[in-house]
C-alpha positions in Angstrom: 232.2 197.7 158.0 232.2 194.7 156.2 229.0 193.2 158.6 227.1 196.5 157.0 228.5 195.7 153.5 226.7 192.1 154.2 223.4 193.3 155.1 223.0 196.0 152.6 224.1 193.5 150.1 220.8 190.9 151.4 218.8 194.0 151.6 218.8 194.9 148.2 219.0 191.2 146.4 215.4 190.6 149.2 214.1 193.8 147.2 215.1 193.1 143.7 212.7 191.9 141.1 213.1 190.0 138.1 210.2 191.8 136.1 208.4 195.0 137.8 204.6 194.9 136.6 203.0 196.3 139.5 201.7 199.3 137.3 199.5 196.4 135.8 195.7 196.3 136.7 194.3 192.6 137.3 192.6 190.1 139.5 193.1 186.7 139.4 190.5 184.5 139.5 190.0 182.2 142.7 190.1 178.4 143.1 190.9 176.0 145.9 193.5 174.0 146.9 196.0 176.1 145.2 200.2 174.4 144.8 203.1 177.4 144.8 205.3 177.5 142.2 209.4 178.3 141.8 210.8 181.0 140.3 210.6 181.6 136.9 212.0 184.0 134.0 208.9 184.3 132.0 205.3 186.3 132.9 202.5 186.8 130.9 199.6 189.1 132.0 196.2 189.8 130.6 194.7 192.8 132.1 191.3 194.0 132.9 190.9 195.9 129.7 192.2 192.8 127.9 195.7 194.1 126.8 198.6 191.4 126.6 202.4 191.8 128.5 205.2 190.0 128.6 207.4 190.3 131.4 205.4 193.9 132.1 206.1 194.9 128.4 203.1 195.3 126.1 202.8 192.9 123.3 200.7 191.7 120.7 199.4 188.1 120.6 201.2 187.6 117.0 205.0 188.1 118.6 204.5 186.2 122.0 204.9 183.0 121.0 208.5 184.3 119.7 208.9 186.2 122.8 208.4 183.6 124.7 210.9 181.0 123.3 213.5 184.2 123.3 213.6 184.4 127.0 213.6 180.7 127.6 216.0 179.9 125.2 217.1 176.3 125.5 216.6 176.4 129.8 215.7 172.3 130.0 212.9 170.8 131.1 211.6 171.9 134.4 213.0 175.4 134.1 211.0 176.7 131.6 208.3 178.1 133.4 205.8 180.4 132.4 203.4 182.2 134.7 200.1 183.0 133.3 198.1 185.9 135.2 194.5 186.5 133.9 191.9 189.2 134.7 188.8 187.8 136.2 186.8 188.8 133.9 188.8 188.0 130.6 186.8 186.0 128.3 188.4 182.8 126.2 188.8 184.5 123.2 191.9 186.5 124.8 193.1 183.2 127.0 193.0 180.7 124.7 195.5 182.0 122.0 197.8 183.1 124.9 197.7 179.2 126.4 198.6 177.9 122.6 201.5 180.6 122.2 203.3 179.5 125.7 202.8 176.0 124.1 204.2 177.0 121.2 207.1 177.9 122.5 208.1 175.3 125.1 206.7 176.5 127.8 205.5 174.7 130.8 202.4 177.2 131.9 201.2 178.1 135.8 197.6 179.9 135.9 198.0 182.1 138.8 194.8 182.4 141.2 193.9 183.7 144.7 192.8 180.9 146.8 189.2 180.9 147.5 188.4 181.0 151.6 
């Protein structure tokens, strides 16, 4: 009983997600010789009609900054992580001010692509 208890238990912490945003529509744009990156707390996704998230939540560009620093409170250096995901087609004037929020609040950002083959 208890073996079944054990792999029930690793069954469900292998399925569990920090932040669902699968109901998000984007595609990252592609580069080479991509590096992976650790887990982190913090997500922010620009989607392909230019719309803003934080950790799958809708938010406007005037708040993340602050939403941002929330959830990484004071994690040190090295653990404060945030992943950027962009839309392919998203112009500047949507990335930029998203790059200088997850500045603004501590954040050391990852651009997420698909590796080009």
């Amino acid at each position: 009983m208890g073996d079944i208890a054990f792999n029930l238990l690793i069954f469900f912490v292998i399925l569990a997600r920090a932040q669902d945003d699968s109901h998000l529509q984007w595609q990252p744009a592609q580069a080479s010789q991509l590096e992976g990156v650790a887990s982190t707390k913090v997500s922010v996704l620009i989607d392909k009609g230019n719309k803003l998230y934080l950790n799958g939540q809708e938010i406007g560009q005037e708040r993340l900054a602050k939403g941002i620093g929330d959830i990484l409170g004071a994690a040190p250096q090295g653990q404060r992580t945030v992943l950027l995901k962009v839309h392919k087609s998203a112009t500047a004037l949507y990335y930029e001010p998203v790059i200088e929020s997850i500045s603004a609040a501590g954040g050391d950002l990852v651009h997420i692509l698909d590796e080009k083959r």
